[in-house]
N, C-alpha and C positions, 0 to 999 in steps of 0.2 A: 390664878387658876387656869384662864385661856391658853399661857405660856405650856404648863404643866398637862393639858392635852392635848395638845398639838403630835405629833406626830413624834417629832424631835425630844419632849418634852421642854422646850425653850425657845424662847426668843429667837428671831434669826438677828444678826451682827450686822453692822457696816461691810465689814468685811465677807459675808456670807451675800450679801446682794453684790457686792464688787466681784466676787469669783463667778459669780451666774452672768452676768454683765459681760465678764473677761469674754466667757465662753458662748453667748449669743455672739457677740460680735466678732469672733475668730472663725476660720476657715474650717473649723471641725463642726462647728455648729449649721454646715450647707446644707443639711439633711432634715434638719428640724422643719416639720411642716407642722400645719394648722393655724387658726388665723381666728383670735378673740378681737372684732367687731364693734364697740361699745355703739347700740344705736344713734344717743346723743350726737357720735360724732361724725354723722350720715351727709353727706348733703344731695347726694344724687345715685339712682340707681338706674343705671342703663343697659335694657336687653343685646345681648349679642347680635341679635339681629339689627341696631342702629349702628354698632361699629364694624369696623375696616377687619374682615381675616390678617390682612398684607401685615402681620407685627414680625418681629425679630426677635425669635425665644430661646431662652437661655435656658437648660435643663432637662427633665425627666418629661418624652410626653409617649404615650402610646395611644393608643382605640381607647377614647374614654376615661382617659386620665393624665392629668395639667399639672405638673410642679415645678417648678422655677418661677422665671419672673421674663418682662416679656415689651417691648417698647409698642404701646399699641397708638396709632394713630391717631392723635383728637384726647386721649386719655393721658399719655406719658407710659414711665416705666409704671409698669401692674407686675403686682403678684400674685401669684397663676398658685392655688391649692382647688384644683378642681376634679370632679368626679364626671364630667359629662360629656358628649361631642358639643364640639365650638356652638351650634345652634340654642343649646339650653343654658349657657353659662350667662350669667349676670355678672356687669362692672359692677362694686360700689366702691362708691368715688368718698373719699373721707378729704379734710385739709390737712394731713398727714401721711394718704398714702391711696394707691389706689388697689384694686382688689377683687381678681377674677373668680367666682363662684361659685357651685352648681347647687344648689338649695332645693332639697327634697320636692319641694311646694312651691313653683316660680309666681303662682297666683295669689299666695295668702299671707302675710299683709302686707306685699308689698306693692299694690297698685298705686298707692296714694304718693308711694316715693321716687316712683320709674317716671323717666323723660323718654 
């Protein structure tokens, strides 16, 4: 029954996750932004204001807006999906990856997880 509502109305295939797969990791896919977070896999959240401006970024940035990815000092490579000037943007740091971000509410919940 779940299959039969889905959108598709089926199952997706082995093959259906391998074409999506092909296409994240291929050079058409540079464009793709947004960036799903799974809390669990949090270990540190660091305000812009503790790190280094001096990074080397790779991408789209204008007044207010961060897309690419970017070698930040103390952090490593980050990936930069952000909406804000460098002052309001949050690192969070995961053991998979790290991740620039400008979060509506820089106060709510995350004091307990900023260094």
């Amino acid at each position: 029954r779940a299959a039969a509502e889905s959108l598709l109305g089926r199952w997706g295939t082995p093959e259906d996750v391998a074409r999506v797969a092909r296409f994240l990791a291929s050079p058409a896919a540079a464009f793709v932004t947004g960036q799903v977070i799974p809390t669990r896999l949090i270990d540190q959240i660091i305000p812009a204001e503790n790190v280094s401006s001096r990074i080397r970024f790779r991408g789209g940035r204008w007044p207010g807006l961060w897309v690419g990815q970017g070698d930040v000092p103390g952090i490593g490579l980050t990936l930069f999906n952000a909406t804000a000037a460098w002052e309001q943007l949050l690192f969070v740091i995961t053991d998979v990856a790290a991740y620039a971000i400008s979060p509506i509410d820089r106060s709510s919940p995350l004091p307990t997880l900023m260094t």
